[in-house]
C-alpha positions as CSV (number, residue, x, y, z in Angstrom):
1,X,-26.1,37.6,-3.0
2,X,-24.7,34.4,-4.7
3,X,-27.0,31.7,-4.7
4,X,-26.4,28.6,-3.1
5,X,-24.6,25.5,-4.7
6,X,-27.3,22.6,-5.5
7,X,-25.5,19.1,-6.1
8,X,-27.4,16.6,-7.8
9,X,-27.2,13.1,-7.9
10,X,-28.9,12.2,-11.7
11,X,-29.4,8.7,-12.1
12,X,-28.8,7.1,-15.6
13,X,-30.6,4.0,-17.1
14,X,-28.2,2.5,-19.0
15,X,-30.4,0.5,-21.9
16,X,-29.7,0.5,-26.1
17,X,-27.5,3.6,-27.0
18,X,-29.5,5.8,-24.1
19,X,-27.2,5.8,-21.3
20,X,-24.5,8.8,-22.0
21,X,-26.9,10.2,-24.6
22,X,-29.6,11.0,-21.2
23,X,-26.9,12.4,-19.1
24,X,-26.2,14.4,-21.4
25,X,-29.9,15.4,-22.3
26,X,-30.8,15.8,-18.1
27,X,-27.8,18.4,-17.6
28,X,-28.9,20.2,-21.0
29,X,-32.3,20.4,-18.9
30,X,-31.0,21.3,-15.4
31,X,-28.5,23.8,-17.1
32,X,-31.4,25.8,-18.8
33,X,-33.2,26.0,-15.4
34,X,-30.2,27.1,-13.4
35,X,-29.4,29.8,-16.0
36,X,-32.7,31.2,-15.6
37,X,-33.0,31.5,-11.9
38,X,-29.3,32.2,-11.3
39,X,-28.4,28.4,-9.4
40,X,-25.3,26.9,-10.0
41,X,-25.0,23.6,-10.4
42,X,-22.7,20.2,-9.7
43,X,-23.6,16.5,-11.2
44,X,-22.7,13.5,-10.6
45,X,-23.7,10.4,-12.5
46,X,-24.4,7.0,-11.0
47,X,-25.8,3.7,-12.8
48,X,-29.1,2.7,-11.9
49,X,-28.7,-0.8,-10.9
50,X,-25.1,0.3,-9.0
51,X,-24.6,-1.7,-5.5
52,X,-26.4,1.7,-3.7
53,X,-29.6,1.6,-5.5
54,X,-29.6,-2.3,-5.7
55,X,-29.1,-2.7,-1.4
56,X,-31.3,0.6,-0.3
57,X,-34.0,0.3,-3.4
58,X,-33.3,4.1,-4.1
59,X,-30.4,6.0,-6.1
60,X,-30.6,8.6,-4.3
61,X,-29.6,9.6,-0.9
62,X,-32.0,10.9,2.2
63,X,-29.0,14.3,1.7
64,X,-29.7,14.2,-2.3
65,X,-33.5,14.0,-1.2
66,X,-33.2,17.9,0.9
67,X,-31.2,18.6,-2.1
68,X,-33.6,18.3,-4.7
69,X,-36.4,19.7,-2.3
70,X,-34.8,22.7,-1.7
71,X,-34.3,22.9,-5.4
72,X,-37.7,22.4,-6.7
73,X,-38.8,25.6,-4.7
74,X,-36.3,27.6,-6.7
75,X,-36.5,26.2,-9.9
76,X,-40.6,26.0,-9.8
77,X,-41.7,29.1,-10.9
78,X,-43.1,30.3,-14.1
79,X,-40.8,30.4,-17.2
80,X,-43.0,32.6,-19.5
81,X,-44.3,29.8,-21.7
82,X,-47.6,30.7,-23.2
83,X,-50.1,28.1,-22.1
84,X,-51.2,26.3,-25.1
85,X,-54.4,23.8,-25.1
86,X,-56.4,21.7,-27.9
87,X,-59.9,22.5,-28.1
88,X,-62.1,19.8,-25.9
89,X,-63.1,16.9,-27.9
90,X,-59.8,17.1,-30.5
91,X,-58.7,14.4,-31.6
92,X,-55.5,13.5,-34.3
93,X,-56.4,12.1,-37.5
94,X,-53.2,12.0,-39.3
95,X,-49.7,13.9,-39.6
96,X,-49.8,16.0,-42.9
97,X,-47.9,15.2,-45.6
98,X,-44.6,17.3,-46.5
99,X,-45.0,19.1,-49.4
100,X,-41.8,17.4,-51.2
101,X,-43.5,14.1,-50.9
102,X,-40.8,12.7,-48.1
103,X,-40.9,11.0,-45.2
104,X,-41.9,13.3,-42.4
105,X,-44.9,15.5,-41.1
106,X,-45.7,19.2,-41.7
107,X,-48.5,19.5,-39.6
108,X,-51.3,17.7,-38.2
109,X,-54.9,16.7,-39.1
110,X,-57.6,16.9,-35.9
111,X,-61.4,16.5,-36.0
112,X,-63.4,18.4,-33.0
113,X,-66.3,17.3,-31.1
114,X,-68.7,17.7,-33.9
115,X,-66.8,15.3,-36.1
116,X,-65.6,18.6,-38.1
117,X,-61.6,18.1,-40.1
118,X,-58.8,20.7,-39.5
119,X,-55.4,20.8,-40.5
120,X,-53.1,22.8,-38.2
121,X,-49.5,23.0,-40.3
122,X,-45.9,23.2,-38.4
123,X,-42.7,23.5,-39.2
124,X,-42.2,21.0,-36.3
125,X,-44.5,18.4,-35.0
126,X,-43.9,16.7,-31.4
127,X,-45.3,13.5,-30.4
128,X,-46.1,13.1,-27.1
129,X,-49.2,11.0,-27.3
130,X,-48.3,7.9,-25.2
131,X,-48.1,4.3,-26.0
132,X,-51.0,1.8,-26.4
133,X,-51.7,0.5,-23.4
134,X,-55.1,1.9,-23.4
135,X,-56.4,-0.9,-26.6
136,X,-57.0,-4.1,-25.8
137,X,-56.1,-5.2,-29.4
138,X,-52.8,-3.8,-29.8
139,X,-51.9,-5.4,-26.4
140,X,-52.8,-8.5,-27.4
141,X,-50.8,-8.4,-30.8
142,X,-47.6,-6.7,-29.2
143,X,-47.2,-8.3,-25.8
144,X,-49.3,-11.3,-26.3
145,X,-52.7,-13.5,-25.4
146,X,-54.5,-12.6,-22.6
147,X,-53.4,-9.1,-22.3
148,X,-56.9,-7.7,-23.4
149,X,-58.1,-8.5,-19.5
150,X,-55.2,-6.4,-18.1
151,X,-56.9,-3.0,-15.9
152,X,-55.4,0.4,-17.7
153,X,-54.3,2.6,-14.5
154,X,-54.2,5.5,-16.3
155,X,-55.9,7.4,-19.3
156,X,-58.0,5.8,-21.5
157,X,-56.4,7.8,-24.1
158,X,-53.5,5.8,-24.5
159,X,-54.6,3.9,-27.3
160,X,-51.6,3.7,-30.0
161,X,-52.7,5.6,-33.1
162,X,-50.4,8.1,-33.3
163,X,-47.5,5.4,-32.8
164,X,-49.0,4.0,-35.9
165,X,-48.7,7.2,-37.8
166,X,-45.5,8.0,-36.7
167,X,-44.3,4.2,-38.1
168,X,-46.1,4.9,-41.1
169,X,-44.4,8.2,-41.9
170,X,-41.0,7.1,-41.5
171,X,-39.8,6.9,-37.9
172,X,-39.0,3.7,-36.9
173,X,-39.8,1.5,-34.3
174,X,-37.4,1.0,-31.0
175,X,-37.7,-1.0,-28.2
176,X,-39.3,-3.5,-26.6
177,X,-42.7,-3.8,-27.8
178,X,-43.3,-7.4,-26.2
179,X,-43.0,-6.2,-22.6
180,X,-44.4,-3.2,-20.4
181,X,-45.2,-1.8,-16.8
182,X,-47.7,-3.3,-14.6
183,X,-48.5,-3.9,-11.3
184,X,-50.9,-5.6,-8.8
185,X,-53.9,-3.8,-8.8
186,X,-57.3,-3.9,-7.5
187,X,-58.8,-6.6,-9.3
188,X,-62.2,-4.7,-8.8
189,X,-60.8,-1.4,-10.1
190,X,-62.8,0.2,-13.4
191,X,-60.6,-1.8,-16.4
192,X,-60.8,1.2,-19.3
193,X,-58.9,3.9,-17.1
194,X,-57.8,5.1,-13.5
195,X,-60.1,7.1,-11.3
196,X,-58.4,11.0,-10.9
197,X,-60.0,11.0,-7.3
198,X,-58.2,8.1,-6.1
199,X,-55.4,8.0,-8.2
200,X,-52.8,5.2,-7.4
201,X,-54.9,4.0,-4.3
202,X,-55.9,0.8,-6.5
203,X,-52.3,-0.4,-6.0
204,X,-51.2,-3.3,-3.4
205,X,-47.7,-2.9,-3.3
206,X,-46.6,-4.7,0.3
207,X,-46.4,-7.7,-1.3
208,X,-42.9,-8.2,0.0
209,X,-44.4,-8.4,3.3
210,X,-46.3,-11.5,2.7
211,X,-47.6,-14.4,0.1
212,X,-49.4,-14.2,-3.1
213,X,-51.2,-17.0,-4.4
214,X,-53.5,-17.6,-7.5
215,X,-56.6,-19.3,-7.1
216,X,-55.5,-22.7,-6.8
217,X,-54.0,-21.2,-3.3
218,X,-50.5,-22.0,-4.9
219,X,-47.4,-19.4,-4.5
220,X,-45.9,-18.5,-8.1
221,X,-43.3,-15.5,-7.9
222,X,-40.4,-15.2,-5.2
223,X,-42.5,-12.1,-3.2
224,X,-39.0,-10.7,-1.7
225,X,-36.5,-11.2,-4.5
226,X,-35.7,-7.8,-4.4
227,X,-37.0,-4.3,-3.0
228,X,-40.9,-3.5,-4.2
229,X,-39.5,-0.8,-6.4
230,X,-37.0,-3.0,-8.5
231,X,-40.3,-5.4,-8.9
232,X,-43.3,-4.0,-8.9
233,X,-43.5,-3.2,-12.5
234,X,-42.6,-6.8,-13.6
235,X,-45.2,-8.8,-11.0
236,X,-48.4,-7.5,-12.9
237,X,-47.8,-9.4,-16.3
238,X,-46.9,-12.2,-13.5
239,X,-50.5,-12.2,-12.5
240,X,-51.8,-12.0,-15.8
241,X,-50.6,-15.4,-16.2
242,X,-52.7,-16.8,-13.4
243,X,-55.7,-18.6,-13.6
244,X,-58.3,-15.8,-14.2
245,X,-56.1,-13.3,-14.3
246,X,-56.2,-12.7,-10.8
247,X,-54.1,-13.2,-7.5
248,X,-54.7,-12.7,-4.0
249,X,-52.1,-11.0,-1.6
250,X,-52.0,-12.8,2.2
251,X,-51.7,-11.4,5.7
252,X,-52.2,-12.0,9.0
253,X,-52.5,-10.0,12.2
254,X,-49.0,-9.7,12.8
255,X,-47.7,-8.5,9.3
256,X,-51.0,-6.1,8.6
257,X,-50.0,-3.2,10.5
258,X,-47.0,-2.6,8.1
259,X,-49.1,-2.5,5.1
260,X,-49.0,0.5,3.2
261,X,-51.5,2.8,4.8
262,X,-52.5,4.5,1.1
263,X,-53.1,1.3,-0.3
264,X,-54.4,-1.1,2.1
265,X,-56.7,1.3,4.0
266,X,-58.3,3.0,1.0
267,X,-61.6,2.2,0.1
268,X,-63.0,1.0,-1.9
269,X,-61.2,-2.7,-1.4
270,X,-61.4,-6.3,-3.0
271,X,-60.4,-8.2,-0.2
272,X,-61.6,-10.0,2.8
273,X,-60.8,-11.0,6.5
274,X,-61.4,-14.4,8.3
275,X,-60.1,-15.9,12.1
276,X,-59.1,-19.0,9.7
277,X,-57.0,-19.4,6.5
278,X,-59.8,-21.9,4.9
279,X,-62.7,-19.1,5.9
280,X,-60.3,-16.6,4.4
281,X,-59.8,-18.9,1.3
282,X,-63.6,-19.4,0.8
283,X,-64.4,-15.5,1.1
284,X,-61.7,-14.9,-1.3
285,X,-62.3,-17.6,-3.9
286,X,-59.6,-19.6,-3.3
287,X,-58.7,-23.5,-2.8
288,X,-59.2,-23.8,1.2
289,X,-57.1,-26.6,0.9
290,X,-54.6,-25.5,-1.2
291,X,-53.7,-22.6,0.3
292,X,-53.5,-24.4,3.7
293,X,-51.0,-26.3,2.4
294,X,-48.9,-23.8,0.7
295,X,-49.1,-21.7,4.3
296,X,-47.9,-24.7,6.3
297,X,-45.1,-25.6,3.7
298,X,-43.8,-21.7,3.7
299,X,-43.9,-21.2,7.3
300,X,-42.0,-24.4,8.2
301,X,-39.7,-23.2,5.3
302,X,-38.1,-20.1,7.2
303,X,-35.3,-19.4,8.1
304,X,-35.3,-18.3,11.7
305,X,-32.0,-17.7,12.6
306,X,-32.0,-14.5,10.3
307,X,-34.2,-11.4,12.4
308,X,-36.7,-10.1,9.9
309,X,-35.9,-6.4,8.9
310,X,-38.2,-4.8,5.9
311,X,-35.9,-1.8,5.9
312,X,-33.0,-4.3,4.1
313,X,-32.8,-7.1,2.4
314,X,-32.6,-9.4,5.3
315,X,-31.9,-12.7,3.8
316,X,-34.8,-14.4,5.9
317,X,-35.7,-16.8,3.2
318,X,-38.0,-19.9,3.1
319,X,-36.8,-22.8,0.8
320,X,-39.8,-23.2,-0.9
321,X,-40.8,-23.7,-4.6
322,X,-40.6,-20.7,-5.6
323,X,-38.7,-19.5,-2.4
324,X,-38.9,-16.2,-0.6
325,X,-35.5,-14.4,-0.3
326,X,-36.3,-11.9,2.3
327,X,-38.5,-11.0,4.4
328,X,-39.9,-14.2,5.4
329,X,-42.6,-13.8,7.9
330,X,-44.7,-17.2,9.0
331,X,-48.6,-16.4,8.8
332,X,-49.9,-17.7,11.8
333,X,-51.6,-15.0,13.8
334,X,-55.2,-14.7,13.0
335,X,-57.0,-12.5,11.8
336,X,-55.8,-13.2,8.1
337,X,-55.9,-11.1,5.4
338,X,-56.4,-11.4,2.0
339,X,-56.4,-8.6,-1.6
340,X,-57.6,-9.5,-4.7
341,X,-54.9,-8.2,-7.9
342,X,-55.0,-8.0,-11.1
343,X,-52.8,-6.7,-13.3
344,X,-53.0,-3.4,-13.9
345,X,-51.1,-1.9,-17.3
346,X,-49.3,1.7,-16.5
347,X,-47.6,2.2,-20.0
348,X,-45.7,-0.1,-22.7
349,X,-42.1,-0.2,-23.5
350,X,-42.0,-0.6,-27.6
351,X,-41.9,3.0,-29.6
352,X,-40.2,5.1,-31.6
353,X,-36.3,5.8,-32.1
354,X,-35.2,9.0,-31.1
355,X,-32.0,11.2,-30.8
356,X,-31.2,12.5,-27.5
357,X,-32.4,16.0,-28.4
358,X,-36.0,14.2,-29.1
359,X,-35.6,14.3,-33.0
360,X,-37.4,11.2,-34.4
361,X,-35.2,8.4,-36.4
362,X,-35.9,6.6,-39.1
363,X,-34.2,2.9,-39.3
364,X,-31.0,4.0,-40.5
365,X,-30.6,6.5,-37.9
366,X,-31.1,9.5,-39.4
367,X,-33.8,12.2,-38.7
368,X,-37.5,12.0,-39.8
369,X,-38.2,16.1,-41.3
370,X,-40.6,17.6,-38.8
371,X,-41.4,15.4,-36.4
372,X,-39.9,14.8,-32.6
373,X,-41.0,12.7,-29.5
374,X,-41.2,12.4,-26.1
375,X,-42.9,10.4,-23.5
376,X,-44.2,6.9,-23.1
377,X,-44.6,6.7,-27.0
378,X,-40.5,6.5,-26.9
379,X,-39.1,3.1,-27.2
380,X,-35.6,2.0,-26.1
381,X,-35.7,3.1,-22.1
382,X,-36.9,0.1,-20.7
383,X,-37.4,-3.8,-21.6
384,X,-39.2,-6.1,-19.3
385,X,-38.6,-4.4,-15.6
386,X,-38.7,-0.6,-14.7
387,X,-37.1,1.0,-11.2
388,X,-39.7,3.3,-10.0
389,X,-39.7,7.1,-11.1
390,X,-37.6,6.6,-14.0
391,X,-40.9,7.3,-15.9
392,X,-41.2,10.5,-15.1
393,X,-37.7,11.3,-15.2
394,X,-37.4,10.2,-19.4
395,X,-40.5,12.5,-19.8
396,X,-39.1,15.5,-18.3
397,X,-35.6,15.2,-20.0
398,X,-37.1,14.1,-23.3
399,X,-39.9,16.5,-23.3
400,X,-37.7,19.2,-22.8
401,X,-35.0,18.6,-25.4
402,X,-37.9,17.3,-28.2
403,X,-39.6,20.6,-27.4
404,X,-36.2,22.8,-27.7
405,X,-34.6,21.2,-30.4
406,X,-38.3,21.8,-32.1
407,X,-38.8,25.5,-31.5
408,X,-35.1,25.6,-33.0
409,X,-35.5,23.4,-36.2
410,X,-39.0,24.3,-37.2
């Protein structure tokens, strides 16, 4: 029986010399699969950033959704790839040295858990080992003062050296290394590294619905300037900037209940409840006064005539300083509500050139012998904002041409 046709809707970021070079590397991927479970396959590009993604906050369709579902169950399965592990308590050292002197790696040095040196040699060396979000010194030389107090979300591995050995073999930099993901986040959450129980349940991501105000009870970013997921990753270096560090997401009885359940019901929670804004304000840490004031200037602000509708951007604004584009709900029915955020660091955006089959540049654009990359530690995706997913996305594509064109080259 001929299987069915899947069409898929692939997404492109278009950023520095990446946008036909990933199409090109995602059907490369999605090819490979098909021809290995017998699937034929359609594309279609779109630009993230096109009118569809920018009005429904997703670039792909609830129909592309059933597509792709129905695909994963097919194209799932094992592909006979030996499962390959480090021994617990490796770590990377160095990248060995080619034997001609060059530029490049043939191999890789590793200590074990008793401290012990190995060499392992290749003919091909993928890097996959992340950016440095995890060290509070590289942050605060790359992206800037006061980003040691940021929370990491995720591994505490994440810690930059083999970006450094990479740079100091040869590849070049790329990117933007001044800017990076980060979100609101728990402001009580661990700060060296996620918890694998609760996973992304530190995250406060209804903003949109309400007001966020530092601790002087003043408002400081536009909360519905666009949908959460065309945000989100820009807001936490926004909260960094606060006094403290810290910011405080507001609610009241009427916008609660559309909270994100994951988030906002998870425990455990910094945040409080109070029948009164200045009882809320003193539980929370805040100026009672000041974020009275900010409260009854944004409510009086709002633009009634537009009906408030979270599932579009509604254009119910209030003219404030800074305003509120959308979704502009007065807070005025207690109980309120109030979250504690930080900002909390996913990954960082500076790394290292690449090709799009994953081979690792040097500055003049040509390959570096030996070694290849994929993952956070590649620069040149993203600079300053992120749409959601796209992470995982760029890992899949990358991660599958570095480790193709590897196997092939080494």
């Amino acid at each position: 029986m001929k299987a069915a046709r899947l069409s898929y809707t692939i997404a492109v970021i278009e950023g520095d010399g990446i946008g036909p070079e990933l199409v090109r590397a995602a059907t490369r991927v999605m090819d490979a699969a098909a021809a290995a479970t017998g699937v034929e396959l359609a594309y279609e590009s779109v630009r993230a950033g096109a009118d569809r993604f920018r009005e429904t906050g997703s670039a792909v369709t609830p129909a592309d959704m059933n597509r792709l579902r129905e695909a994963d169950g097919i194209l799932k399965g094992p592909v006979g790839l030996p499962d390959v592990r480090h021994p617990d308590g490796a770590a990377v050292t160095g990248l060995l040295p080619r034997e001609d002197g060059g530029p490049g790696a043939a191999g890789v040095r590793h200590s074990d858990a008793t401290g012990a040196e190995h060499e392992v040699r290749a003919g091909a060396v993928v890097l996959a080992a992340g950016g440095f979000e995890a060290d509070p010194e590289r942050r605060e030389r790359h992206l800037g003062a006061g980003w040691s107090r940021a929370i990491v979300r995720g591994t505490p591995a994440n810690t930059g050296e083999v970006l450094d050995m990479a740079l100091a073999v040869g590849v070049a930099p790329y990117g933007d290394w001044g800017s990076c993901h980060s979100v609101a986040w728990d402001a009580g959450a661990p700060p060296g590294g996620g918890d694998r129980e609760l996973t992304n349940q530190y995250t406060r991501q209804s903003y949109p619905i309400g007001i966020v105000v530092n601790r002087e009870g003043r408002r400081f970013v536009d909360e519905g300037a666009d949908f959460r997921n065309y945000t989100y990753a820009r807001y936490g270096a926004e909260i960094l900037r606060q006094p403290g560090g810290v910011a405080f997401q507001i609610f009241d009885a009427a916008t609660r209940p559309l909270l994100r359940t994951e988030e906002y019901d998870s425990r455990p929670i910094t945040g409080a409840e109070a029948a009164s804004l200045p009882e809320l304000a003193r539980a929370l840490g805040v100026d009672p006064e000041g974020l009275v004031t900010t409260v009854s200037e944004f409510n009086a602000a709002i633009d009634t005539v537009r009906p408030f509708d979270p599932a579009v951007k509604d254009g119910r604004a209030s003219r404030t300083d800074p305003p509120k584009s959308n979704w502009a709900v007065a807070l005025e029915t207690p109980p309120y509500y109030g979250y504690a955020v930080s900002c909390g660091i996913t990954f960082t955006f500076g790394g290292l050139r690449i090709d799009d089959s994953g081979r690792a540049l040097d500055r003049a654009g040509g390959p570096v012998p030996g070694l290849y990359a994929a993952g956070e530690l590649v620069g040149g995706l993203f600079s300053g904002n992120y749409p959601g997913g796209t992470g995982l996305t760029a890992g899949a594509v990358f991660g599958r041409a570095a480790g193709a064109t590897a196997a092939k080259e080494a």
